[in-house]
C-alpha positions as CSV (number, residue, x, y, z in Angstrom):
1,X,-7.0,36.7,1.0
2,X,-5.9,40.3,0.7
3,X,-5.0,40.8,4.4
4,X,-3.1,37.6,4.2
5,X,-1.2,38.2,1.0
6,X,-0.4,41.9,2.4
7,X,1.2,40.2,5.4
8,X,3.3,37.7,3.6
9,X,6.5,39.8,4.7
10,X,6.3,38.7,8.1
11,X,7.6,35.6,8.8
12,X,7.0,34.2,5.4
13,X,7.9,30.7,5.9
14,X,5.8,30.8,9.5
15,X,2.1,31.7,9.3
16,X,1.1,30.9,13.1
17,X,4.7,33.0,14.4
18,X,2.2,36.2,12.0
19,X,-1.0,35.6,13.7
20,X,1.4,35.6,17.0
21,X,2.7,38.8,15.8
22,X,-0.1,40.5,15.0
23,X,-2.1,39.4,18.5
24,X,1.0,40.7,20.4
25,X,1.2,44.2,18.6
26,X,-3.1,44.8,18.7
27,X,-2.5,43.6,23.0
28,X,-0.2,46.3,23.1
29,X,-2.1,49.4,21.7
30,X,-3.8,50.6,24.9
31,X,-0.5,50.4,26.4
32,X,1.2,52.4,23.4
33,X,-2.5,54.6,23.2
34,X,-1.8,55.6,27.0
35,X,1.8,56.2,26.7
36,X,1.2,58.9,23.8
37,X,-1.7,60.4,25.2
38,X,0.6,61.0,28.5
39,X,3.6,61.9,26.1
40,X,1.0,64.4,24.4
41,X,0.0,66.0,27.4
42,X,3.1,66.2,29.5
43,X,1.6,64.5,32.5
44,X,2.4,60.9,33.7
45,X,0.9,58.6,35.8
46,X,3.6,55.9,36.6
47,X,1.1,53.9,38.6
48,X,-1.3,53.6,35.4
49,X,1.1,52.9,33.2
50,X,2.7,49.9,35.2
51,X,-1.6,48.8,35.8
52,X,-1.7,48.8,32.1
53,X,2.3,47.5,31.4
54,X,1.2,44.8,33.8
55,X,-2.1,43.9,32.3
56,X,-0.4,43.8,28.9
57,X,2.0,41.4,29.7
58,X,-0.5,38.6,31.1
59,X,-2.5,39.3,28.1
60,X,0.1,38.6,25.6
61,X,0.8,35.4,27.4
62,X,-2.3,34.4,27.6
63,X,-2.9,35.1,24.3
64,X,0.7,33.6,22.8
65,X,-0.9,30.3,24.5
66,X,-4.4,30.4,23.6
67,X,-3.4,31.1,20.1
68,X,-1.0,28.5,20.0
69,X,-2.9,25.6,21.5
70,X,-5.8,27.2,18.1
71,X,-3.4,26.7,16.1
72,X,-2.3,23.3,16.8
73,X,-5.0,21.1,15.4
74,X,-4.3,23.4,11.6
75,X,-0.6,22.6,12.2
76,X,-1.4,18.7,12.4
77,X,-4.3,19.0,9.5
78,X,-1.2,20.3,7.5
79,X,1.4,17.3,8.3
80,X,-1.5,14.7,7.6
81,X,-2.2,16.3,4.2
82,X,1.6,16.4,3.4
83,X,1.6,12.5,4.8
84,X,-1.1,11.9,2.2
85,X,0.5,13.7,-0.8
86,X,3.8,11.2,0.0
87,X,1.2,8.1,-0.3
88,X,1.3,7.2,3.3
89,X,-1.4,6.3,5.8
90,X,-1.7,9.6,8.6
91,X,-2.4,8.4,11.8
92,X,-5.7,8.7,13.8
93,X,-7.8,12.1,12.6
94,X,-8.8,14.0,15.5
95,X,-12.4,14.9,15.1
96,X,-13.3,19.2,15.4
97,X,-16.9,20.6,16.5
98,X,-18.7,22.0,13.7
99,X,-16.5,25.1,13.2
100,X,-13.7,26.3,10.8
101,X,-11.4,23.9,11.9
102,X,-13.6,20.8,12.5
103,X,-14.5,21.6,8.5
104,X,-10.8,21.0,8.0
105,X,-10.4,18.2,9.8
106,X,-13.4,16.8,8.0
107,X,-11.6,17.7,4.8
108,X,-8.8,15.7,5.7
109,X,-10.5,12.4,7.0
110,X,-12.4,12.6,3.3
111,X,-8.7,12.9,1.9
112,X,-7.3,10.2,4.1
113,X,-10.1,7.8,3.2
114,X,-10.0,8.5,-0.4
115,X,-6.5,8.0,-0.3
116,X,-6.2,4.8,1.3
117,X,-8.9,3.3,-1.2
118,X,-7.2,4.7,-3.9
119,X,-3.5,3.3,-3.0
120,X,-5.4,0.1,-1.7
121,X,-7.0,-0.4,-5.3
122,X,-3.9,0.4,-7.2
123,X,-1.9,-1.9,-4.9
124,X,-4.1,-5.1,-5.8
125,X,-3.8,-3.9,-9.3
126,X,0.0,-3.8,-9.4
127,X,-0.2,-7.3,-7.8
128,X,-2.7,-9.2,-9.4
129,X,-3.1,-10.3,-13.4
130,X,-5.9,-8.6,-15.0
131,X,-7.0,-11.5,-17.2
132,X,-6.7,-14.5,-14.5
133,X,-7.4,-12.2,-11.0
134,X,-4.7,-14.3,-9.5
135,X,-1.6,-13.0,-8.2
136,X,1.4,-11.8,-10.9
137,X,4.9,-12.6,-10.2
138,X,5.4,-9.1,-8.3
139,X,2.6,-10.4,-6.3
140,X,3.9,-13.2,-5.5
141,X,7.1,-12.6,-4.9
142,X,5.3,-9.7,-2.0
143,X,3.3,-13.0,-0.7
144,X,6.5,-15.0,-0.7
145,X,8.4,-12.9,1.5
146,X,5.9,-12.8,3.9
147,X,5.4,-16.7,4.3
148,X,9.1,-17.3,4.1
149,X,9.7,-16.2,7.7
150,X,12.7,-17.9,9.1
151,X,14.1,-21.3,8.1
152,X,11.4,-23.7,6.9
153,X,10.6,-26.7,4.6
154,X,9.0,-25.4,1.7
155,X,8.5,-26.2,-1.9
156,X,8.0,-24.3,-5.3
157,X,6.6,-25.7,-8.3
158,X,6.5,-24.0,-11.8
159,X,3.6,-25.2,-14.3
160,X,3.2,-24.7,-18.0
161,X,-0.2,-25.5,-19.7
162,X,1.1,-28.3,-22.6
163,X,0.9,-27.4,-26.3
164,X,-0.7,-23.7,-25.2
165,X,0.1,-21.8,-28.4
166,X,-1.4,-25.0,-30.2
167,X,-4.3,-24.4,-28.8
168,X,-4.3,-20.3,-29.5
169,X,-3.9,-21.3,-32.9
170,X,-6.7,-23.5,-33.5
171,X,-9.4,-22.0,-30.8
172,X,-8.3,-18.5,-31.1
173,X,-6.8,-16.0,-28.7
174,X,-10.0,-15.5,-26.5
175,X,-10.2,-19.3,-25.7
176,X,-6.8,-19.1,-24.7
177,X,-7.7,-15.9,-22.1
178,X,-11.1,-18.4,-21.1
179,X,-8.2,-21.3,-20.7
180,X,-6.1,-19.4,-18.5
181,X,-9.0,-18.2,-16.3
182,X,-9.9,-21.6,-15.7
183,X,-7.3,-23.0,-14.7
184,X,-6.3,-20.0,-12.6
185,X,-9.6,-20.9,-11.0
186,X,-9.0,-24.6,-10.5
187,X,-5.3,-24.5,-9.0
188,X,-6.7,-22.2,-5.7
189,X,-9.6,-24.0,-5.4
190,X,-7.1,-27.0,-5.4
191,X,-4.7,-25.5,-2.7
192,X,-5.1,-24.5,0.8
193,X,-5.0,-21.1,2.4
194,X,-1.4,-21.0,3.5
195,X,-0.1,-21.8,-0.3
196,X,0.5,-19.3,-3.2
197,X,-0.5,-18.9,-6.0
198,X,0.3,-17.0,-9.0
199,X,0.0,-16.5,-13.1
200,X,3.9,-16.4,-13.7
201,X,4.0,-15.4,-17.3
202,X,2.6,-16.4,-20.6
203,X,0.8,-20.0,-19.9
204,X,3.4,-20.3,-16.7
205,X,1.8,-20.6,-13.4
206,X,3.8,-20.9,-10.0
207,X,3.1,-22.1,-6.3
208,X,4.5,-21.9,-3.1
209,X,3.9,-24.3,-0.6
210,X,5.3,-23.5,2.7
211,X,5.9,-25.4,5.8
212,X,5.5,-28.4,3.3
213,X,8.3,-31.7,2.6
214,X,8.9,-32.2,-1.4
215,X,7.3,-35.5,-1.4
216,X,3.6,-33.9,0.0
217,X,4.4,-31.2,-2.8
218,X,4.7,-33.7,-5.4
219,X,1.1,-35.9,-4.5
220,X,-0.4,-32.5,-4.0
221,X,0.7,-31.5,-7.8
222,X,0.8,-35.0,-9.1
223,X,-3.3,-34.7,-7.7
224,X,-3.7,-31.2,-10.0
225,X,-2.0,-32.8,-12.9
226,X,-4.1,-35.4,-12.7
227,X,-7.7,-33.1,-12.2
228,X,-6.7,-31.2,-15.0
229,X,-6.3,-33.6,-17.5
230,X,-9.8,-34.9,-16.6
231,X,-12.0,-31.8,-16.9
232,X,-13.4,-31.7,-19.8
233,X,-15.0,-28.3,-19.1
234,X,-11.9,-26.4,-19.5
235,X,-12.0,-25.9,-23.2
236,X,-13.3,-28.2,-25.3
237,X,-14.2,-32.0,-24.6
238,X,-12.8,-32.7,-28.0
239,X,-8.7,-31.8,-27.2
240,X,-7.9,-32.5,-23.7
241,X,-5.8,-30.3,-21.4
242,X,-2.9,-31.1,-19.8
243,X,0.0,-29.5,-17.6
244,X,3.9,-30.6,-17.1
245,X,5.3,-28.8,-14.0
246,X,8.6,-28.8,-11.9
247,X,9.5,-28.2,-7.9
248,X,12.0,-27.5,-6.3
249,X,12.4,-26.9,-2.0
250,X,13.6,-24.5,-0.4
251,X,14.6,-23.5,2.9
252,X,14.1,-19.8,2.9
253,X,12.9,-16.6,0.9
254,X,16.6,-16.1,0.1
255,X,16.1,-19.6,-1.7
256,X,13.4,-18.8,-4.0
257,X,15.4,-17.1,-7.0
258,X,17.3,-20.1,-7.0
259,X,14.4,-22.7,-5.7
260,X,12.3,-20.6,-9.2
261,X,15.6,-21.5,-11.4
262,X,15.8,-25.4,-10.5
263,X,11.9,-25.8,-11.1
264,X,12.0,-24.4,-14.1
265,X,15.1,-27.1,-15.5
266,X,13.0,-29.7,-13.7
267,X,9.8,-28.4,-16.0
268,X,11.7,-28.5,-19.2
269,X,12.8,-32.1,-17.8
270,X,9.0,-32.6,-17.7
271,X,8.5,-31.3,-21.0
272,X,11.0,-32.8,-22.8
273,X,10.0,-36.8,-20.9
274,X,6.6,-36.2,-23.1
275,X,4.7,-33.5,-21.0
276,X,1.9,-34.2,-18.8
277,X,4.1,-34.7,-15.8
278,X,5.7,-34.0,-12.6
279,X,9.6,-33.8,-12.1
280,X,11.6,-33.2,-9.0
281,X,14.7,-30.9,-9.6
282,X,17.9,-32.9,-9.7
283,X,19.9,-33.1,-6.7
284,X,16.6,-32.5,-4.4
């Protein structure tokens, strides 16, 4: 580290133009060696020095190359490593023989990997509840956009468990969390792969159902209503559970804000009619 810190003044900013440097000023010394030795005795020999001038100058090239193409697998270690710092994914690692620079591309592939598991477990965090393990409404919303490609027929339906904080209050807080989880459990074991599925807030749970009419999203919701309010395991045999909910279609992802505001009139609709229900927004 000395030799490197002592030759920080040249080119401070460009480490491989130092090395260059120093390789072209060490090529030259039996050139500069001949020159003063001929200086010192007063007796010159053109045709060695143009042997040696000529010899010095296809070594530097050689060596400006040589050290460049050396230096080129450091320079990429260093952009992947500044690609991983940002949070991105670097592209493929080369792989090095079993030298200094193969160690650092090692290093780096460790990094990379460590990275990507890291960003991959924090990204399933970030979009998924902790309590259910169902998608929250960021996920969702990063799901939605992703289905809703294009114009299509497509519904969304906004549930709320019935009488929830009823139920908190005489069970306790930690039957409500057991609640939640099973029914988070029995709506995607319900749907198919294409829909989506997601703990919206509180007792609130919302699905998309794409490439489907309003009418098959209603039978498919009116079918979940109904398997609800006959499981018994949910909670407790002794106070039954049951769900209102509300859809609303949409055509597109630019929809859904509006499609989400609808459903949720059409829910309270629900609510209000006596719970344990379906509604259709108005107007659909």
């Amino acid at each position: 580290m000395r030799f490197y810190n002592a030759t920080t003044f040249l080119f401070r900013r460009h480490y491989e133009w130092r090395i260059l440097f120093i390789c072209f000023f060490a090529v030259h010394i039996p050139l500069l060696t001949t020159i003063a030795f001929q200086a010192l005795l007063g007796s010159w020999s053109l045709g060695t020095l143009l042997v040696l001038l000529g010899a010095t100058l296809a070594g530097t090239i050689f060596g400006v190359l040589a050290i460049h193409g050396l230096l080129s697998p450091i320079r990429k270690a260093t952009g992947m490593l500044r690609a991983i710092q940002s949070g991105e994914r670097p592209e493929a690692i080369p792989t090095g023989a079993d030298d200094l620079v193969g160690r650092l591309l090692d290093g780096v592939l460790t990094a990379a990997e460590e990275s990507s598991a890291r960003i991959a477990r924090l990204e399933a965090l970030s979009e998924h509840d902790p309590l259910t393990g169902i998608r929250n409404r960021r996920g969702f919303m990063a799901a939605a956009e992703r289905v809703l490609q294009g114009e299509t027929n497509a519904a969304f339906a906004l549930i709320d468990l019935d009488r929830f904080k009823l139920i908190n209050d005489r069970f306790g807080h930690a039957a409500g969390d057991t609640l939640l989880q099973n029914v988070a459990k029995a709506l995607e074991s319900n749907l198919r792969r294409s829909d989506v599925c997601c703990r919206w807030g509180g007792e609130e749970f919302a699905i998309l159902f794409p490439d489907t009419l309003l009418d098959e999203a209603r039978l498919v919701m009116e079918r979940l209503r109904a398997s609800i309010a006959l499981n018994s395991g949910l909670l407790d045999s002794s106070w039954p559970i049951t769900l209102s909910c509300g859809i609303a279609p949409l055509r597109n992802h630019e929809e859904l804000s509006e499609a989400a505001r609808r459903a949720d009139a059409a829910l309270y609709e629900a609510k209000e009619g006596g719970r344990n229900r379906v509604r259709i927004a108005s107007g659909a």
